[in-house]
C-alpha positions, -999 to +999 in steps of 0.1 A: -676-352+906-687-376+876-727-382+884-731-419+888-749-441+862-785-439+882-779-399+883-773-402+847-804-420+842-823-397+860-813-364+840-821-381+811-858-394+820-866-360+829-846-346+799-843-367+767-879-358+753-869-352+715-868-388+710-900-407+720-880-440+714-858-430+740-884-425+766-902-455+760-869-475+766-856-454+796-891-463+811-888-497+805-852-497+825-867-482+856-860-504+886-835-524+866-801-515+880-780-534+855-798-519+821-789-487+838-755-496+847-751-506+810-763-476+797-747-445+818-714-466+832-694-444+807-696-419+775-698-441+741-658-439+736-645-416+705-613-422+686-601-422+654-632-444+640-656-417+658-682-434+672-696-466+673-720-485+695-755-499+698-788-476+691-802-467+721-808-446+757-783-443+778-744-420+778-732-455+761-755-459+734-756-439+695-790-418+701-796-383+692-782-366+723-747-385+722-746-370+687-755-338+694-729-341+721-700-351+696-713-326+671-706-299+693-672-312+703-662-316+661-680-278+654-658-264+684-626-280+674-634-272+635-645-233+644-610-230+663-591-245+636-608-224+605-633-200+620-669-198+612-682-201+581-660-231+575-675-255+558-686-293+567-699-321+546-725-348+560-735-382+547-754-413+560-763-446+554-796-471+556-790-475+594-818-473+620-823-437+626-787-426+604-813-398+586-824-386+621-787-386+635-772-368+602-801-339+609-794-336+644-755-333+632-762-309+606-785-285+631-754-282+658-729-274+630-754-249+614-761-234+650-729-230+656-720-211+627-702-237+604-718-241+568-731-275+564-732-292+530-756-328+532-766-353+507-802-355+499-801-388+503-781-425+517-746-417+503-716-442+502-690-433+526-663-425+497-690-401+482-685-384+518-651-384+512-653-371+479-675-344+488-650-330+514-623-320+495-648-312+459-665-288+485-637-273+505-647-289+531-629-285+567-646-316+580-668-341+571-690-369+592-704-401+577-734-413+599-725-455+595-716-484+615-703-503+586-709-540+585-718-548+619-749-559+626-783-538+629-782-528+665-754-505+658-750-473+640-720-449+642-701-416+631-669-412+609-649-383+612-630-370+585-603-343+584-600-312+553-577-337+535-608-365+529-590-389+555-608-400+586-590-382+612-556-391+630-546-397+665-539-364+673-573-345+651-594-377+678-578-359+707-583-329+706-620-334+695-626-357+725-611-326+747-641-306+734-664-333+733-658-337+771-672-300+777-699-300+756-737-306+769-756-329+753-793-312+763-774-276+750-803-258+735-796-254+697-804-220+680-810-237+649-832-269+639-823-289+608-854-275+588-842-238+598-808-241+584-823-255+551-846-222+551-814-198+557-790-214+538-764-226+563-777-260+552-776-272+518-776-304+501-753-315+479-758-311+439-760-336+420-731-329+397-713-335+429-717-374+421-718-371+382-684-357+394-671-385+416-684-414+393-665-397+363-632-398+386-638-440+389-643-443+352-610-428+347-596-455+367-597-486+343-570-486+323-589-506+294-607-494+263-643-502+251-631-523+223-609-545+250-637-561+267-666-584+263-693-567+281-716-592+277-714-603+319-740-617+339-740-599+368-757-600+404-750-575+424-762-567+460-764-539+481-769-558+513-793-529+520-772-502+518-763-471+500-743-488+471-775-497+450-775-464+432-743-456+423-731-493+417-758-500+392-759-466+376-719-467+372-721-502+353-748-489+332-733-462+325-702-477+310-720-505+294-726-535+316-762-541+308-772-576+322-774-571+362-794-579+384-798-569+418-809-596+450-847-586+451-845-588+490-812-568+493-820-545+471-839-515+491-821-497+519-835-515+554-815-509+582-831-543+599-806-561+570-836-588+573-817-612+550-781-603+560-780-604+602-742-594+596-742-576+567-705-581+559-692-595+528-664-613+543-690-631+555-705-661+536-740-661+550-739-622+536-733-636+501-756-665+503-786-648+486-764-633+455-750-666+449-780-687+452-798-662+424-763-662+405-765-699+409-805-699+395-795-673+364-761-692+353-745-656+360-706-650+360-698-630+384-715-621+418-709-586+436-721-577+470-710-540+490-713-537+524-739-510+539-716-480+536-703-493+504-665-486+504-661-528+505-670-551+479-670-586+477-671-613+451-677-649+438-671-665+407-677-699+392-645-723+394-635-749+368-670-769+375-692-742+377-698-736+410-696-704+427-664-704+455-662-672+471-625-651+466-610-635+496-601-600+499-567-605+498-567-625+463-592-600+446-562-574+457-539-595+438-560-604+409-564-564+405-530-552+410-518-576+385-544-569+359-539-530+364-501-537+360-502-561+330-523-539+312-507-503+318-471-520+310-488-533+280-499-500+270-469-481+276-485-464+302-470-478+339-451-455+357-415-459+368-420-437+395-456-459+406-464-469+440-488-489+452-503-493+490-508-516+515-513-528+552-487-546+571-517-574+575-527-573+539-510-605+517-466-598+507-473-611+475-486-583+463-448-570+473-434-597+450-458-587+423-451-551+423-410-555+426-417-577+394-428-547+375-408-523+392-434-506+411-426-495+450-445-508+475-456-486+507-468-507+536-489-487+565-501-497+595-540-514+593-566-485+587-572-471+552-569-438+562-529-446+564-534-453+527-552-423+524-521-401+539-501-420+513-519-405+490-520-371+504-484-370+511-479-381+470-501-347+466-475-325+484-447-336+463-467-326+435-477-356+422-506-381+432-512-399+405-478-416+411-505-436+428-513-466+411-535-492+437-545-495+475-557-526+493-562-539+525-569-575+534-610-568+547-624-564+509-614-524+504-595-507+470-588-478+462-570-469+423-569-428+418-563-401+440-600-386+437-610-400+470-591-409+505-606-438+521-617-476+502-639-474+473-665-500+474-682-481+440-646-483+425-641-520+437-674-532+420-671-510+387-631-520+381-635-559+393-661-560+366-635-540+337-608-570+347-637-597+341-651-584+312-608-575+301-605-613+309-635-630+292-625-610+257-594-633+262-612-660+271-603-664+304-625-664+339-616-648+368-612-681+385-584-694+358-568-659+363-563-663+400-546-698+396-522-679+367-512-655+398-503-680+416-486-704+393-463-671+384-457-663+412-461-689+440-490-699+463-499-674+490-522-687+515-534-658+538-554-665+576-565-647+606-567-660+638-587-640+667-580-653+704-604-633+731-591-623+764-619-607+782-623-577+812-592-567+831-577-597+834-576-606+799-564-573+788-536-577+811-530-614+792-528-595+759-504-570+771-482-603+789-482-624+751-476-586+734-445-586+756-436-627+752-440-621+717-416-585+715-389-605+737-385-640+730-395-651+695-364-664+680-384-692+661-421-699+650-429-735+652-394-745+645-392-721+612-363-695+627-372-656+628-349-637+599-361-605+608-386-586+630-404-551+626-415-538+660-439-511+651-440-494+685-404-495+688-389-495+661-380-465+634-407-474+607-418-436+600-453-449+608-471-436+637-461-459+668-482-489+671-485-521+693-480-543+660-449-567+651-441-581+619-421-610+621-407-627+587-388-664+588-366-678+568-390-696+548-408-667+536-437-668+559-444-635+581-469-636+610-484-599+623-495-601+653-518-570+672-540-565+694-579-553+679-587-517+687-623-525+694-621-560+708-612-577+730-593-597+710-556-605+697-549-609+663-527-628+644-524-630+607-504-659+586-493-655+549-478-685+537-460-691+505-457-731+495-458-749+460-495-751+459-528-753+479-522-787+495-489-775+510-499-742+520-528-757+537-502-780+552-475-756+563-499-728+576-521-755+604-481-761+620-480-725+620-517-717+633-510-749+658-476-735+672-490-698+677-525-710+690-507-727+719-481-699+722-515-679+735-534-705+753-499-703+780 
């Protein structure tokens, strides 16, 4: 029988001693039935993401022991899948306690007879993924919640392949996960397996390796740019500050500066509560220094560094931020002007995408002849993309990978979104661009005068507890059966992703497109409560789309408010 929560809390008082932050707080809940509750009501869940949750005591909470207990799970499912001695690579961010937790990782795997491989220091998450497959890696684990806020830290998976794992990989690692113990006695600590060698960090030439695979990416000379950009870039804390400023350096890009209070790793992101660069309030300190220098182009990454996020000045000089989306568009159709130009676009190029991300990027690619793949939202989908180009015997049929939430990817040398890659190549189209004499900003409105206006929205509605899940799963169902028209614009077709033959895994998504051009994706979040609905309108400029998409938002925000 499952031990209740004040069991739970028990065990672990008298238990969880190699933390003393841990004991201080489990002292502090004593008496206090519903910070227990909270705590030990149920194991932090485990999926695809791995884990994710707030720092603290408890079964529900990222501490040392719920990582020790999912470390054991991955070493058992990664011993019976390629025996011991396989190898496993580990990075971490500038998270409270992501150092601490990346140890603790690295002593299970070590103890239990896998060879651990571990950055020295604060990696970005596609250096993780980089050093997976460059090692021979059968696993990998980057210790990272992202860009959520402070309180929370986390654990990627990946698989040998540099992907974060699948569906089926997440299963069969919880099954273990589910047996494991997480007060097991460890044979090894972290400081023994450095001493006998089944710990090792990760060489140097290891990165000199990776950020030589992004400088192949650009598909522009030295003579075909003005480097002279001025550049602030920020970090938001995180691990990008390194190999974002050493990668411009190294290739020429000489006037950067970096945001003074974002520049150090600080897991507290003091200046950045969510330290997201969707986010404007995340960007507010790069563009009021970008503002104070008269810079052109403002970069920000998010903690793990595999998204990146810009702002550039518009026709009066003022700094409007550019959504992830049009950055997307703006890179897809520099990389394709300028290969074609060159003589070097493929026939046979395909380029990536989510089924939220924006369908001009379709339009732009058919223009040029390039296939576009669409995968379900995750970039690990892109990733298998990738990997599947491999098998055929030829990745570097692929050309670009976006999704909608500020990630790119453009070469085959990594599996997941590049933030390092996002920053470096964003900079090679501006500087490409200002040799013309051309901003970024005029650039964007060239897209769109070539190829129509695409204005892209989400729109998140909550349903929370039982009853709201039960909501979602009723407007899921409303949505599946009776949609023949969205405010009064008929439905010309619909993908059903759970349903339907896509050759995508099965997914509660749909895709409907209408007869006007306009498609609306609707889904329910996999870590909120939430539903999600995304709009991509196409209209003959701003005004219009503006226009057409608040019927559209209207119509579907009532549909949900039955």
């Amino acid at each position: 029988m499952k031990n209740s929560p004040e069991q739970l809390y028990g065990l672990w008082l008298a238990s969880a001693k190699d933390d003393a932050d841990l004991q201080t707080e489990l002292s502090a809940m004593k008496g206090n039935s519903d910070l227990i509750f909270d705590a030990f009501y149920r194991d932090l869940a485990f999926g695809t993401g791995g884990l994710r949750g707030v720092i603290g005591a408890g079964t529900n909470r990222m501490n040392i022991y719920t990582v020790r207990k999912a470390s054991l799970g991955l070493a058992r499912y990664v011993l019976a899948a390629a025996g011991k001695g396989a190898k496993i690579a580990v990075s971490y961010d500038s998270r409270i306690k992501s150092r601490l937790f990346a140890e603790q990782a690295s002593a299970v795997f070590a103890s239990l007879g896998l060879k651990v491989f571990m950055y020295p220091a604060l990696m970005p998450t596609p250096c993780l993924s980089y050093a997976v497959r460059a090692l021979g890696c059968a696993s990998g684990i980057m210790v990272t919640a992202s860009h959520n806020p402070s309180k929370y830290n986390g654990y990627k998976v990946y698989g040998s392949d540099g992907c974060q794992i699948t569906d089926a990989a997440a299963a069969a690692i919880l099954a273990e996960i589910e047996k494991a113990d997480c007060f097991e006695k460890l044979s090894l600590t972290f400081e023994d397996g450095l001493r006998n060698g089944s710990v090792s960090y990760i060489e140097d030439a290891v990165t000199d390796a990776f950020l030589a695979e992004v400088k192949k990416t650009s598909p522009v000379g030295p003579d075909e740019k003005d480097k002279n950009l001025k550049i602030v870039y920020s970090p938001l804390n995180g691990t990008g500050l390194v190999p974002v400023t050493r990668i411009l350096a190294e290739t020429g890009y000489t006037d950067v500066t970096v945001v003074p209070e974002q520049r150090e790793p600080n897991g507290n992101f003091p200046t950045c509560p969510y330290p997201n660069p969707e986010i404007r309030e995340a960007m507010a300190k790069a563009v009021e220094l970008a503002t104070a220098k008269d810079a052109d182009l403002v970069l920000a990454t998010d903690p793990d560094c595999d998204r990146v996020g810009i702002a550039v000045k518009d026709n009066g000089g003022k700094f409007v931020l550019i959504t992830g989306n049009e950055v997307g568009l703006l890179l897809l159709d520099f990389l394709l002007e300028t290969k074609k130009a060159k003589g070097t676009l493929r026939s046979d190029a395909v380029m990536v995408k989510t089924v939220v991300t924006t369908d001009l990027a379709d339009v732009i690619a058919e223009r040029f002849g390039v296939r576009t793949v669409n995968v379900l939202t995750g970039f690990k989908y892109i990733g298998e993309v990738i990997g599947n180009l491999e098998k055929e015997g030829d990745a570097s049929r692929y050309l670009f990978g976006f999704e909608e939430s500020y990630g790119y990817l453009g070469g085959s040398y990594v599996r997941d979104k590049d933030g390092v890659y996002g920053a470096f190549i964003i900079c090679e189209m501006c500087a490409a661009l200002r040799r013309r004499g051309i901003s970024v900003y005029e650039q964007l409105q060239a897209v769109y005068a070539k190829y129509g206006y695409a204005l892209n929205t989400l729109h998140s509605y909550t349903f929370e507890g039982a009853a709201g899940f039960a909501t979602m799963q009723g407007l899921m169902k409303d949505f599946r059966e009776n949609t023949k028209e969205i405010a009064g614009t008929p439905v010309a077709s619909l993908i059903d992703y759970l349903n339907d033959d896509t050759g995508l895994p099965k997914s509660d998504v749909l895709k409907f497109r209408l007869t006007d051009g306009t498609s609306v994706v609707v889904r329910p979040s996999g870590t909120e409560p939430k539903l999600k609905i995304y709009l991509s309108v196409r209209a003959d400029g701003e005004a219009a789309a503006h226009a057409k998409e608040a019927v559209f938002a209207a119509a579907l925000t009532a549909r949900t408010q039955k």
